[in-house]
N, C-alpha and C positions, 0 to 999 in steps of 0.2 A: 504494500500500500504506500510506503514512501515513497515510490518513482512513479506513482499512478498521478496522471494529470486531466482532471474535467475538461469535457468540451470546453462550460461557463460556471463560471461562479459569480453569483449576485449579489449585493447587500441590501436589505432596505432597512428602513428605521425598525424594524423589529426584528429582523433576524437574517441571516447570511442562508444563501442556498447552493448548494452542490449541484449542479445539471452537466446531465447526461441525453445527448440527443442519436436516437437511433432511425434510421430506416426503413423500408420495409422489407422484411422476413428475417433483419436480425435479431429481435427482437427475444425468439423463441431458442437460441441459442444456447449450451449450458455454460458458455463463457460468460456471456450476456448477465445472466440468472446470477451467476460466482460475483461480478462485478458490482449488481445489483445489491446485493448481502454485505460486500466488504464495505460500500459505500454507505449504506445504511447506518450499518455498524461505528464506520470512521464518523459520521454526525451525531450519532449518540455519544459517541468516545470525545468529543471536540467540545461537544456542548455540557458535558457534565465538565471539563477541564477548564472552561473560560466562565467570564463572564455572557458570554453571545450565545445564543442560540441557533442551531443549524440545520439544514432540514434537505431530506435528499429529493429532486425531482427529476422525471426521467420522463423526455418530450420526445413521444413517437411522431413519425412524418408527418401520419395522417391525423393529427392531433392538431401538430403545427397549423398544416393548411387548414384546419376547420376553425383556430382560436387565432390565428395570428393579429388578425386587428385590434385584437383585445391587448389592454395596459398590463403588465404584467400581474400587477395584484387578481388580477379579473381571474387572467389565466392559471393564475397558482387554485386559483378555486374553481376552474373548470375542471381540470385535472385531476 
């Protein structure tokens, strides 16, 4: 996990986000899945260690193109 680097990572006034953007049919992947877990894991591990709070999000294609218009807050809660 220390050489692992997110697509993005965001901040806003309440908490920092981890994102992960995938494609289509990678998705189901058991890399994918393994990825999915350490990251989680790494925002829980972060967030009991700071003060900040962190949160893992993982933006499929077809997610993308149906929310993109949306402000990020919007999008964290379509998702």
């Amino acid at each position: 996990m220390r050489h692992y680097r997110p697509d993005f990572a965001v901040e806003t006034k309440a908490q920092h986000y981890l994102i992960e953007t995938k494609g289509e049919g990678w998705n189901d992947q058991a890399a994918v899945k393994a990825k999915d877990a350490a990251a989680r894991k790494w925002c829980r591990m972060v967030s009991e260690l700071s003060a900040y709070p962190w949160s893992y999000l993982k933006i499929l294609e077809d997610d993308f193109a149906r929310y993109q218009a949306l402000p990020f807050s919007q999008l964290v809660k379509a998702l």
